[in-house]
N, C-alpha and C positions, 0 to 999 in steps of 0.2 A: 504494500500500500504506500502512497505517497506522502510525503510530508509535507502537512498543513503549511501552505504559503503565507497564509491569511494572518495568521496567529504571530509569524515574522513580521508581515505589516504591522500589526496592529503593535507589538512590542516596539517599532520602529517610531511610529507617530506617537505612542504615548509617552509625556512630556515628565510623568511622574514616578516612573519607574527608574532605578538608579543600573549606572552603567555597570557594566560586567569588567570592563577595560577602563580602567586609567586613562586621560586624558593625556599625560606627557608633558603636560606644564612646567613642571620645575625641569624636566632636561633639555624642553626646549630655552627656557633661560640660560642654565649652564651652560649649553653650546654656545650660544649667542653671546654669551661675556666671553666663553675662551676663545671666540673667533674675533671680534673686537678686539681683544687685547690682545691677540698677536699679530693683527694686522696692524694695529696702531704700531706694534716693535716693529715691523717690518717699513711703518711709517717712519718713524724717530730713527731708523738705523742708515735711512736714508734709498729705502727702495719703496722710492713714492708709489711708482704704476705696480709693481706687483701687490702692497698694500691697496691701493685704491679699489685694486682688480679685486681680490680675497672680498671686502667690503660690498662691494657692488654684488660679486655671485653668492657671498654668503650670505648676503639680505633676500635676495630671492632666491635662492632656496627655502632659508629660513619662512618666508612667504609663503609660500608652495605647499610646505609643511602644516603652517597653523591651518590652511584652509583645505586641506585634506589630500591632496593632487601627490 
């Protein structure tokens, strides 16, 4: 027999049942300061464009991430 699809839906839209999974919020902070802060070294050490660069992809990814993709 197949499994209820319906019951996935419904677990899906309702707003008041608590997640199975962890959101990721504190590791997505974590990343995000150790990735600033070694692109800022990489800034201050005097390699602007590879800092710039690191900064630039690591904001969208970091992006990408919070909104689920």
């Amino acid at each position: 027999m197949a499994e209820d699809d319906f019951r996935l839906w419904e677990h899906e839209l309702d707003s008041g049942t608590p997640q199975k999974e962890p959101t990721g919020g504190r590791g997505m902070v974590v990343v995000a300061g150790l990735t600033a802060t070694g692109c800022t070294a990489m800034i201050a050490l005097g390699e602007v464009p590879l800092g710039t660069a690191g900064l630039v992809l690591s904001s969208i990814i970091l992006l990408l991430w919070r909104i689920g993709m």
